[in-house]
Steps between C-alpha positions, in 0.01 A plus 500: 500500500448597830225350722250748654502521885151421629288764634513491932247668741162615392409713199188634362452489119377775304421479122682704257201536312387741837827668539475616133151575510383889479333386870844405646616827394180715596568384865634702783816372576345449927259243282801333294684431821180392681426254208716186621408527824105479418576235271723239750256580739237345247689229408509380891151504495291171387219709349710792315388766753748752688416755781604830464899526573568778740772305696728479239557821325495649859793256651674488143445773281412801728113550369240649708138337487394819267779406258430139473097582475577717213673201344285292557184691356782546157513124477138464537423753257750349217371144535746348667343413833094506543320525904393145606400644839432838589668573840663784730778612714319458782332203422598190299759613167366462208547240300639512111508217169771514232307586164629491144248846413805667448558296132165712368530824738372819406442793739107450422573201748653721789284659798296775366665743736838405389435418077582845413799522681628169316384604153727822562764266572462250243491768262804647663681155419371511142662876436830317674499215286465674169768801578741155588359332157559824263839571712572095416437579168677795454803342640463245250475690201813716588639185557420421149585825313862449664553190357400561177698829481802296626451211242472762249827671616648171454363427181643844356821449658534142295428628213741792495733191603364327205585768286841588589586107447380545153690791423811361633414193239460669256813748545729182485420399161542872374823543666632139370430547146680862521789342668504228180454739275793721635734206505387431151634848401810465690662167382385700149709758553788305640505284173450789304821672622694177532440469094605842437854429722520190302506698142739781619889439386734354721740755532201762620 
């Protein structure tokens, strides 16, 4: 068995227990790529806390301050990442924790001027996730009805198989017994003429 190659260079972990969440997936995909970067940043930190990263997405992944705002205020709103210190562009950045609210989110949670936006989305999800279910299912089932109509082509095709073999067992019986029965008659015959040459005069 092979050995496995240790991990080199820095890496942030992220539970698959988040990336299969319905909160993973409600994201904007500005907010999934933002995500490591908030948390290394709090894992540098003694006390858990991270400033707001504008340098980064910038530099790295061509953001604008709007864009990364806007993610910012998604994380907040699903739980991931609460304010610890309320701060401004101009001013000191504000400062965010890492929070486990998204295990029990629920748009009730989210900023009043943004919970009916997310309850249209979550809802959206919902309608996604029970087209893929019934469409899973549906799959499934003609999955099924193949098979069985297969195995049941099969099982038709043996026994026409099956029968064949018995008529051909039951020919050979029928066909020896008229072949004995014809010889019988035969080597009858033969001694039957052989006695009548026998009583005929010589001279015939």
């Amino acid at each position: 068995m092979r050995a496995k190659k240790p991990i080199r260079g820095q890496f942030v972990p992220i539970s698959v227990e988040l990336l299969r969440s319905r909160v993973w997936q409600l994201l904007p995909v500005t907010a999934r790529a933002l995500w490591p970067e908030i948390v290394w940043q709090a894992r540098r930190q003694t006390q858990g806390d991270t400033t707001q990263p504008f340098t980064f997405p910038q530099r790295h992944l061509n953001y604008t301050q709007n864009t990364v705002a806007k993610a910012i205020r998604a994380l907040c709103d699903l739980g991931l990442i609460v304010v610890h210190r309320q701060g401004g562009l101009l001013a000191v950045p504000s400062q965010y924790q890492l929070t486990d609210d998204w295990r029990t989110w629920s748009p009730a949670k989210a900023d009043p001027r943004r919970r009916v936006f997310w309850q249209q989305k979550l809802e959206d999800l919902l309608v996604r996730e029970r087209r893929f279910a019934e469409s899973a299912a549906d799959v499934k089932r003609r999955r099924n009805e193949a098979l069985r109509a297969s195995a049941g082509r099969q099982s038709s095709t043996s026994k026409i198989d099956i029968n064949r073999r018995k008529i051909c067992v039951c020919d050979e019986p029928s066909d020896s017994k008229f072949a004995s029965v014809t010889g019988e008659k035969q080597q009858h015959s033969d001694a039957k003429n052989e006695s009548l040459f026998k009583a005929l005069p010589r001279g015939c």
